[in-house]
Phi, psi and omega in degrees: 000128173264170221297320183283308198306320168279010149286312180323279250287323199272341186281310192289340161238033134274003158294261197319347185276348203248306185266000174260344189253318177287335164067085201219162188260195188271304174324337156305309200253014080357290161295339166268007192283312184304332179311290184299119212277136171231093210250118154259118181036069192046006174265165166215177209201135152175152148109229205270010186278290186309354186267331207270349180277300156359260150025270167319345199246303164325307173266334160285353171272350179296326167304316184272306164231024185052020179233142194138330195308116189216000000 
């Protein structure tokens, strides 16, 4: 798996722990995402690139199964 699919990977399931198990809205969890240093096999990642992956995981899942919606 490369390094960007285990960010997606890692972002979305910190989408869910922030808006589903924490009842958290998505600019909440949008802002702690951005917050967070996200580091893979020496890369790192924050701020505003991880939100726009957020971002992204959000309206395809909006698409998709309609949840996430807050």
């Amino acid at each position: 798996m490369t390094r960007l699919v285990q960010l997606i990977v890692r972002v979305k399931e910190d989408l869910n722990i922030f808006l589903n198990d924490k009842g958290m809205t998505n600019d909440q969890a949008f802002k702690e995402i951005g917050a967070k240093l996200y580091e893979i096999d020496g890369l790192t990642w924050k701020g505003g690139f991880v939100v726009k992956v957020a971002e992204q995981l959000i309206l395809e899942n909006i698409e998709e199964e309609n949840i996430w919606v807050k």
